[in-house]
C-alpha positions in Angstrom: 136.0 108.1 102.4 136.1 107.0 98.7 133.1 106.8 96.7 131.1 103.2 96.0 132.3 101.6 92.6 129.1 102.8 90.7 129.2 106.3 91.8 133.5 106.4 91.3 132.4 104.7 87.5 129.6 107.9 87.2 132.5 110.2 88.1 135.1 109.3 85.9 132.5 109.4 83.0 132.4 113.0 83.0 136.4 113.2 83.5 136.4 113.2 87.3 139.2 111.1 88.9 139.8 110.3 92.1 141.8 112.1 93.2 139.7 115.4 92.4 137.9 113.9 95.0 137.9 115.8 98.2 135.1 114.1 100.4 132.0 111.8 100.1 129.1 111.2 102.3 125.4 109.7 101.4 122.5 111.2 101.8 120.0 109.9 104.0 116.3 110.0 103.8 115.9 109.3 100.2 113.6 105.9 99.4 114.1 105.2 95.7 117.3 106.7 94.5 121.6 106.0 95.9 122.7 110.1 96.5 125.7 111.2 97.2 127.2 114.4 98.1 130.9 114.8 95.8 133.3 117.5 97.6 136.0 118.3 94.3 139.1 119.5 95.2 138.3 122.7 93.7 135.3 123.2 96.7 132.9 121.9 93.9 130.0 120.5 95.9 128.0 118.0 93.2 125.0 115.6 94.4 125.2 112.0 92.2 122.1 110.4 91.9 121.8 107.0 90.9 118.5 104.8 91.0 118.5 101.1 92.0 118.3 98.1 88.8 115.3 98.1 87.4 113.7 95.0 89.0 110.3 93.4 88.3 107.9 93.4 91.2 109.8 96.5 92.9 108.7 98.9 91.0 106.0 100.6 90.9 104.6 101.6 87.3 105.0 105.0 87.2 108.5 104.9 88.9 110.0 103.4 85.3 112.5 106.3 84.0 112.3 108.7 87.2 115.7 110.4 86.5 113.8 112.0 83.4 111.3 113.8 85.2 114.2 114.8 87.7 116.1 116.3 85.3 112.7 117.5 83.6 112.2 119.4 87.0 115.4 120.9 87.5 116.0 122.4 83.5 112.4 123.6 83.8 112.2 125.2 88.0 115.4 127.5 86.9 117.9 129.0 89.5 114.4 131.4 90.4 112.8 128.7 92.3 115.7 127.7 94.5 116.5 124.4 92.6 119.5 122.8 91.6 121.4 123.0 88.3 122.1 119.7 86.5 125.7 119.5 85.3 125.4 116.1 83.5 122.8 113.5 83.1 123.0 109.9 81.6 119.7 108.7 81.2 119.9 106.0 79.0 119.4 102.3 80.8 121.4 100.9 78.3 124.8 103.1 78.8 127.8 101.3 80.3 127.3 103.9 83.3 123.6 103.3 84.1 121.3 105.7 84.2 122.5 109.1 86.6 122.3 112.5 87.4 124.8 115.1 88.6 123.5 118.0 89.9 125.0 121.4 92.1 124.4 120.8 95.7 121.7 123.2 97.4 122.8 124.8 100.9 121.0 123.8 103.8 119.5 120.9 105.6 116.3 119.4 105.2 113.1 121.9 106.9 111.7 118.6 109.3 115.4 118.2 110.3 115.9 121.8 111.5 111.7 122.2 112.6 113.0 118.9 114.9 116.1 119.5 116.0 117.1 120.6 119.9 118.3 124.0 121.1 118.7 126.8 119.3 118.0 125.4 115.9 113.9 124.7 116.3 112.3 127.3 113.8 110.5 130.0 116.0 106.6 130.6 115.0 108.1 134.0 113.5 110.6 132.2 111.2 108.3 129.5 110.5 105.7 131.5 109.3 108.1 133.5 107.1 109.5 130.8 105.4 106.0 129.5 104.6 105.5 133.1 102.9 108.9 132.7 101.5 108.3 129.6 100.2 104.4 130.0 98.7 106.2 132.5 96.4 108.5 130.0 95.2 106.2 127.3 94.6 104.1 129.6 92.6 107.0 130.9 90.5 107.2 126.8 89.9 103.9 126.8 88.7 104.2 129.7 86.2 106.0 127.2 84.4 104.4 125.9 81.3 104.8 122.1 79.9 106.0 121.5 76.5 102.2 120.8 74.7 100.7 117.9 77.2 99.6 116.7 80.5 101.6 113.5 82.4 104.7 112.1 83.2 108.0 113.4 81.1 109.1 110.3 81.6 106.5 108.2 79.5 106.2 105.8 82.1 102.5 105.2 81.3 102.6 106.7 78.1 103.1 109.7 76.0 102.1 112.7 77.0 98.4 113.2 77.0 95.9 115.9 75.0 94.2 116.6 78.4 94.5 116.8 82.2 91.5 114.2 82.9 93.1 111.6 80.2 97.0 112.1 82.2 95.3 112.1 85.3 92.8 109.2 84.8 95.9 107.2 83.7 98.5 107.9 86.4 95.5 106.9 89.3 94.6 103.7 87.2 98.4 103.0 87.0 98.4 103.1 91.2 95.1 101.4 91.8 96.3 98.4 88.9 99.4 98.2 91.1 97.5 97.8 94.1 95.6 94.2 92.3 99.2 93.3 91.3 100.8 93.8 94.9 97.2 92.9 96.9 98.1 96.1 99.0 95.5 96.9 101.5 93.3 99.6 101.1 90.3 101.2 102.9 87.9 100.4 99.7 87.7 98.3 96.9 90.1 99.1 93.8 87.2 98.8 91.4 85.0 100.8 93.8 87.5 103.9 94.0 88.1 103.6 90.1 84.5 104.3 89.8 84.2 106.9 92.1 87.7 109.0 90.7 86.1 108.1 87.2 82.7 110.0 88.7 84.3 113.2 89.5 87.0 113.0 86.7 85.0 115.6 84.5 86.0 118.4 86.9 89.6 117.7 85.6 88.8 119.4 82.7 88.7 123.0 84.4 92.5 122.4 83.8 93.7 123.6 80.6 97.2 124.3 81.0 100.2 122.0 82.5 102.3 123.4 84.4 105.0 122.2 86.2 104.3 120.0 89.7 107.0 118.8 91.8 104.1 116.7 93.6 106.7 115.6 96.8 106.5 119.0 98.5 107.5 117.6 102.1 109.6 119.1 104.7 112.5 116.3 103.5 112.3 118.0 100.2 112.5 121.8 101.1 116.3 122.8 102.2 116.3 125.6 104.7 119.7 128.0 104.6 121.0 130.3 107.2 121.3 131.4 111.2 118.5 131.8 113.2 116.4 134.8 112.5 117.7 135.0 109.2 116.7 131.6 107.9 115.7 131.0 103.7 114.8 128.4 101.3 118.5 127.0 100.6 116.5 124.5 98.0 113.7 122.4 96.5 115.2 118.9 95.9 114.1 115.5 94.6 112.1 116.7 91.6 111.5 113.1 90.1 108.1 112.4 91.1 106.9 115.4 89.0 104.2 115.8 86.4 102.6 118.8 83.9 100.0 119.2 85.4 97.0 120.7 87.6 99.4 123.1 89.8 96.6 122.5 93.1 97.8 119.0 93.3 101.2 120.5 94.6 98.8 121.6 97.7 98.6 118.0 98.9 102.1 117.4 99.8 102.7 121.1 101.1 99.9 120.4 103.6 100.6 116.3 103.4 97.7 115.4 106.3 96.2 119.4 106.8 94.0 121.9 105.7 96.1 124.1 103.1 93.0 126.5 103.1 94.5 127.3 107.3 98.2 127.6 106.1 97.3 131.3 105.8 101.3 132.5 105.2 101.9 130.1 102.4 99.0 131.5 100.6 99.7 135.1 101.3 103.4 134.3 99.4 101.7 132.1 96.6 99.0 134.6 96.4 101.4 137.6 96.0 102.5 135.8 92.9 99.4 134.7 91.5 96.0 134.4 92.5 93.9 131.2 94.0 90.8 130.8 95.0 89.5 127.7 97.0 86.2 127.3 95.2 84.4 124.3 94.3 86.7 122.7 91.3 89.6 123.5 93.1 88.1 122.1 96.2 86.9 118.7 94.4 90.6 118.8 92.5 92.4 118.4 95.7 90.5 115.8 97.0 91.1 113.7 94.0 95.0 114.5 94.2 94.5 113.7 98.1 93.4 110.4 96.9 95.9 109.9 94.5 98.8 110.6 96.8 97.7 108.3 99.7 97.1 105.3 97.4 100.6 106.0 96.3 101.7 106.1 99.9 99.6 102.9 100.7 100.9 100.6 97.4 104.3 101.8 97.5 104.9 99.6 101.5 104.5 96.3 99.5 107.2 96.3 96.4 109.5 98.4 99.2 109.0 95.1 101.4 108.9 97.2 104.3 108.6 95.5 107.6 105.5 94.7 109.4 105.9 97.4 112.0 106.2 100.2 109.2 102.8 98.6 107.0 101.0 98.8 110.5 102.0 102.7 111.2 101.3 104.0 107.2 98.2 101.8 107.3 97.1 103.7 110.6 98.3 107.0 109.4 97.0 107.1 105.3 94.6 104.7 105.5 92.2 107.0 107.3 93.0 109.9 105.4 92.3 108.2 102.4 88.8 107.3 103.5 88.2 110.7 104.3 89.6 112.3 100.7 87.6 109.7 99.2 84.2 111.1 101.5 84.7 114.2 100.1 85.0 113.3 96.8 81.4 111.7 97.4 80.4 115.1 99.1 81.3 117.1 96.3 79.4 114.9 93.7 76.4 115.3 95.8 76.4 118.9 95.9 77.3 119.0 92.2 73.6 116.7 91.8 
């Protein structure tokens, strides 16, 4: 299989013909991005990521420039937290190539795909809870990291950088609820109703004084698990492009997408072994408001995707209630605070 025209234009920008080409297969499971795995002749395994044209009314507004967070994520995570190495990145729009990444492939397969599979692959309770140790170490190496001065989005999709946590924050969730007015996406509340409450709770925000670095897409499609049976490991922590500097809890939301993360007892033994946490009241109220956050995302995002009727129906069933609830105990913990 050769590659597409774009990706075999990406290639031989940074000197690779085709025939150094060994193999090419796209990666499914992706929702934004084209990704494809390069085989080189010389067993070089490279991953090529390429976003789609920049369209109006497909977008939505923080998603402008995500390659820069991406490679943001990868320069910053280091070779320590299992990430992949960027070997050469084209971010301008403007550049006859298009915007791109190329970046070392990670061994393994995605953790839902093995935690799914049939036979002998499915994770055993044992492994499962040791790669949950394994990988709350990781994450908090990730969040040892330290941003470069301020809080938000690398790439500038909503503006520079910002002085504080509750200014970035305050943005990026106006941003999503602006976007769901623009795309009349359906959620559980009124816009102006959970502006108001977010901007209630935002002075909690402040507790956070230093940004560090949140990959903020922590699902099991995102965590690469390596190895045999019994002797399974993290192979990789991939699609970094969603990622902010910011309030390290908010990584919590993904990691534990529709849970408790206070139960996930072996994650927080391996995060906790690196640094320490406590669930107390800011940190509590934090995650509700990143709970929020994330399923607005989830909920806005169906409607500039176009996604069928039968897919708005089942996120609408699954998020919409969740959201409801993050949003109950944001109320909860204003009440307490009173």
């Amino acid at each position: 299989m050769q590659p597409d025209d774009t990706t075999a234009s990406v290639l031989r920008s940074v000197g690779v013909a085709e025939d150094r080409i060994a193999a090419v297969a796209p990666l499914a499971g992706g929702t934004f991005n084209a990704v494809t795995r390069v085989t080189l002749t010389d067993g070089s395994d490279w991953v090529v990521k390429i976003p789609p044209p920049t369209t109006d009314g497909t977008l939505m507004s923080y998603e402008r420039d995500l390659l820069v967070n991406e490679v943001e994520f990868y320069t910053c995570a280091g070779e320590s937290a299992a990430a992949p190495r960027v070997l050469h990145s084209q971010l301008d729009p403007d550049a006859p190539t298009g915007p791109y990444v190329i970046m070392s492939a990670c061994p393994g397969r995605p953790w839902y795909d093995i935690a799914g599979a049939a036979g002998d692959r499915v994770l055993s309770d044992a492994e499962e809870r040791r790669l949950r140790n394994e990988l709350g170490r990781i994450v908090a190496r990730l969040h040892s990291v330290t941003g470069p001065g301020g809080f938000g989005y690398p790439s500038r999709a909503l503006g520079p950088l910002a002085p504080t946590w509750r200014q970035a924050f305050t943005a990026m969730t106006d941003a999503v609820l602006a976007d769901a007015d623009t795309y009349s996406a359906r959620l559980p509340r009124p816009a102006a109703s959970i502006r108001a409450l977010i901007a209630a709770a935002s002075p909690v925000l402040d507790d956070v004084t230093r940004p560090a670095l949140v990959h903020f897409d922590l699902w099991q499609g995102n965590l690469l698990v390596d190895g045999e049976p019994g002797a399974r490991t993290i192979g990789g922590i991939i699609d970094g492009e969603r990622m902010f500097w910011g309030d390290p809890v908010a990584d919590f939301v993904s990691l534990a997408l529709f849970a408790n993360m206070e139960e996930d007892e072996d994650f927080l033994a391996g995060y906790g072994s690196e640094q320490p946490l406590v669930f107390d009241a800011s940190v509590r109220l934090r995650l509700a408001l990143y709970r929020c956050h994330l399923y607005l995302i989830m909920l806005v995002e169906t409607v500039p995707r176009r996604a069928p009727q039968e897919h708005l129906d089942r996120v609408w069933k699954e998020v919409g209630p969740q959201l409801e609830s993050a949003l109950g105990d944001v109320e909860s913990a204003l009440r307490a605070r009173d």
